[in-house]
N, C-alpha and C positions, 0 to 999 in steps of 0.2 A: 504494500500500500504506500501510497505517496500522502503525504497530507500538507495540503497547502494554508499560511497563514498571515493575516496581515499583519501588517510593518506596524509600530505606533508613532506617534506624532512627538509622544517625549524620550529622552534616549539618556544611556546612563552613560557621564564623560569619562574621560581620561582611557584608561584602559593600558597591559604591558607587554602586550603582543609587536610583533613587528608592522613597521607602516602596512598599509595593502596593496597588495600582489594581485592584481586582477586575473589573473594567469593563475592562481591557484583555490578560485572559487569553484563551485558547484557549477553545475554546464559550462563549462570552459568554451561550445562554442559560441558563445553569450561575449564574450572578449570585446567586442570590434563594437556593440553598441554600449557595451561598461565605456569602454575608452570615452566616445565621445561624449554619454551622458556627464561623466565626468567634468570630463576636460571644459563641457559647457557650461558645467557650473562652478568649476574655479573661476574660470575665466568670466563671468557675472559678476565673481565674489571682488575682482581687480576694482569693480567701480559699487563702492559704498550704496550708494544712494539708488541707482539701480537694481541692484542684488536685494535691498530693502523696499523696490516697490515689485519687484515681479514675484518674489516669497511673501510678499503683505508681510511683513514683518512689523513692529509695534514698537514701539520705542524703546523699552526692556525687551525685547528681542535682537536685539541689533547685535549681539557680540555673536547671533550665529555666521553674521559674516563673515567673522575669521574660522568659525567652526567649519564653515564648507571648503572657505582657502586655503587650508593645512589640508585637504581629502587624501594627499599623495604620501605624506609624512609626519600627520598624527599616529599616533598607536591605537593597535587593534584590539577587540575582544569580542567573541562569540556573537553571533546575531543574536542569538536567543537570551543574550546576558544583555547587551548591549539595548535594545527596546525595553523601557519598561511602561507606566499605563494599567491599567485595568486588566487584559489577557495575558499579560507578563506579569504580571504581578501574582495571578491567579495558579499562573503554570508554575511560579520557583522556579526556574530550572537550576538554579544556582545551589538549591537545597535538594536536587536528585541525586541517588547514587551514580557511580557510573557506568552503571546497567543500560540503567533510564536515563542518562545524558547521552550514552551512545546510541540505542534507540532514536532519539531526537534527532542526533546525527546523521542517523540512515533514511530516515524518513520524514520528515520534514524538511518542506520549503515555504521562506520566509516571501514575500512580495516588498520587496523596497523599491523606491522611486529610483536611484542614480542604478543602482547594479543590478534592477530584474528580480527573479527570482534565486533566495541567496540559500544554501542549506545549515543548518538550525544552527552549528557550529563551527561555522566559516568566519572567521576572521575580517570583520570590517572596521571602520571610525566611526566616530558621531557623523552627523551630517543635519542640513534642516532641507525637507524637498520632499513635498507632497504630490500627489499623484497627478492632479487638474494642475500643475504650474506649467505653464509654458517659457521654457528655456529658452534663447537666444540661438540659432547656430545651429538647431536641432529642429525634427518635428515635433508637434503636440507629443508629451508622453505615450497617448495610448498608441498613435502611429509609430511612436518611434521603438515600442515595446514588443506588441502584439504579435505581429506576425512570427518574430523571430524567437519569442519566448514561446509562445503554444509549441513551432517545429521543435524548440530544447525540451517540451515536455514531453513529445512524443516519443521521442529520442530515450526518453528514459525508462520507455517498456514497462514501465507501472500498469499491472493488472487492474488496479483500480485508484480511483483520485479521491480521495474526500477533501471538499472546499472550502472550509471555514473563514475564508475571506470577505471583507465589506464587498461589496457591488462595485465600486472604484476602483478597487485591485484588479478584482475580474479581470476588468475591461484592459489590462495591463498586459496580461498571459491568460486568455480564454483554452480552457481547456478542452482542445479538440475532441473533435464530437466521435471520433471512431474508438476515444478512451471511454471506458465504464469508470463514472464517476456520478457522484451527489454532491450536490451544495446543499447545507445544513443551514436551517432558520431554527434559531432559538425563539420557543414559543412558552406562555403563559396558560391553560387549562383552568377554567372557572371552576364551580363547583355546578354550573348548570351548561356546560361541556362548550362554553363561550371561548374562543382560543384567538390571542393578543401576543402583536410580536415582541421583542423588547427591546431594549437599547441600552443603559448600564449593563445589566443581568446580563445582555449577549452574549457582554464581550467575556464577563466576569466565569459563565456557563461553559465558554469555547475551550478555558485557559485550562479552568478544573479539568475539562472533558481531554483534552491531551495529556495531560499531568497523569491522566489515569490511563490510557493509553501506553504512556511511554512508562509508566510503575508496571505494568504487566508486562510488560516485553509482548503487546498484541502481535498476534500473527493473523493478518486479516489482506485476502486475496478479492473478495467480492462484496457487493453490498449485501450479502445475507450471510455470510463471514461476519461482516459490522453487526450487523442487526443482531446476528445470536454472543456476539461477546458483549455487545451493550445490554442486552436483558441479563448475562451472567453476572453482570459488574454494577449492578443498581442504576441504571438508566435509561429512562425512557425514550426510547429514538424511534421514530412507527416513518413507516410512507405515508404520503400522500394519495389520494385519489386524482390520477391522471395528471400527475407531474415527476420527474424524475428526482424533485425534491424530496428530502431525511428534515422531519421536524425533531427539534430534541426539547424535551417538554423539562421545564422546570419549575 
């Protein structure tokens, strides 16, 4: 199984890994669109005032400008350490053994803006750069993402996908349609069977829901692989009626 997850918007500094090696991330042939996302957003970062209206950045935000112009030789730490947020926060990974942090590693991918899809323990810096920015030098992210991210998905022969990504991500690396996969909506159940999506809970529901994942060392090839380890492990995850959508009920 592959499990895909989104990036968050705050990130944990400093870090004592080596700069990044874009050459030694997960889908390696992702290289050629790392370089330039990159490169397009040092190069933003040369003009202050600029790099602070195309990130809408805020007045107290302003020191991410030198956070994205060190991207080549700040120090690195783990994707999955490095986000933190509500779904990082929920998952620890920092509090796994490394059972469960290698898990993570083999199986999870992260959705970040400059480098694509990253895996759970690849080595990157801080950075600030959300999905909807449009870069200078480049196209729109989702063009300049998509096509070549979905081919690296497909490339990775994953039996099956589970999506736990925003809807923004998606549109970043859509998960080819010839893969067996689900996108997971965390949903709310009434007590008179009224069902509400959520939005803290989501993210807070997605993070537990990997944590528990990557603590079992899941072995899971299909969506009914999923479906019966999630009923073994206290969680309600059903289909849908006439969508290829997995709601996970909390």
């Amino acid at each position: 199984m592959l499990l895909l997850l989104p990036p968050s918007e705050t990130k944990r500094a400093g870090g004592t890994g080596a700069p990044l090696d874009i050459d030694a991330l997960a889908l390696p042939q992702l290289a050629p669109e790392r370089r330039a996302a990159v490169d397009a957003l040092v190069a933003l970062s040369a003009d202050p005032d600029a790099a602070a209206r195309v990130l809408k950045l805020s007045a107290r935000q302003l020191g991410e400008v030198a956070v994205n112009s060190a991207l080549m030789t700040s120090p690195t730490m783990p994707a999955v350490d490095r986000y933190t947020g509500v779904l990082f926060d929920a998952l620890d990974a920092a509090a796994l053994d490394a059972g469960a942090r290698g898990w993570l590693g083999e199986h999870v991918l992260i959705q970040s803006a400059p480098f694509g899809p990253v895996a759970a323990l690849d080595p990157i810096p801080a950075y600030r750069l959300a999905a909807g920015t449009a870069l200078p030098g480049i196209p729109p992210l989702r063009r300049h993402w998509a096509a070549a991210s979905s081919a690296a998905l497909m490339g990775t022969g994953a039996p099956f996908v589970l999506d736990l990504r925003s809807e923004a991500y998606v549109a970043l690396a859509p998960v080819p349609a010839a893969m067996p996969s689900a996108f997971v909506r965390v949903v709310s159940a009434g007590a008179d069977g009224t069902v509400r999506a959520l939005n803290h809970f989501n993210k807070h529901a997605k993070g537990e829901f990997t944590r528990s994942l990557a603590r079992s060392a899941a072995t899971v090839s299909s969506r009914g692989d999923l479906l019966a380890w999630a009923a073994s492990h206290g969680w309600v995850l059903r289909e849908t009626a006439g969508s290829s959508e997995l709601e996970l009920v909390v």
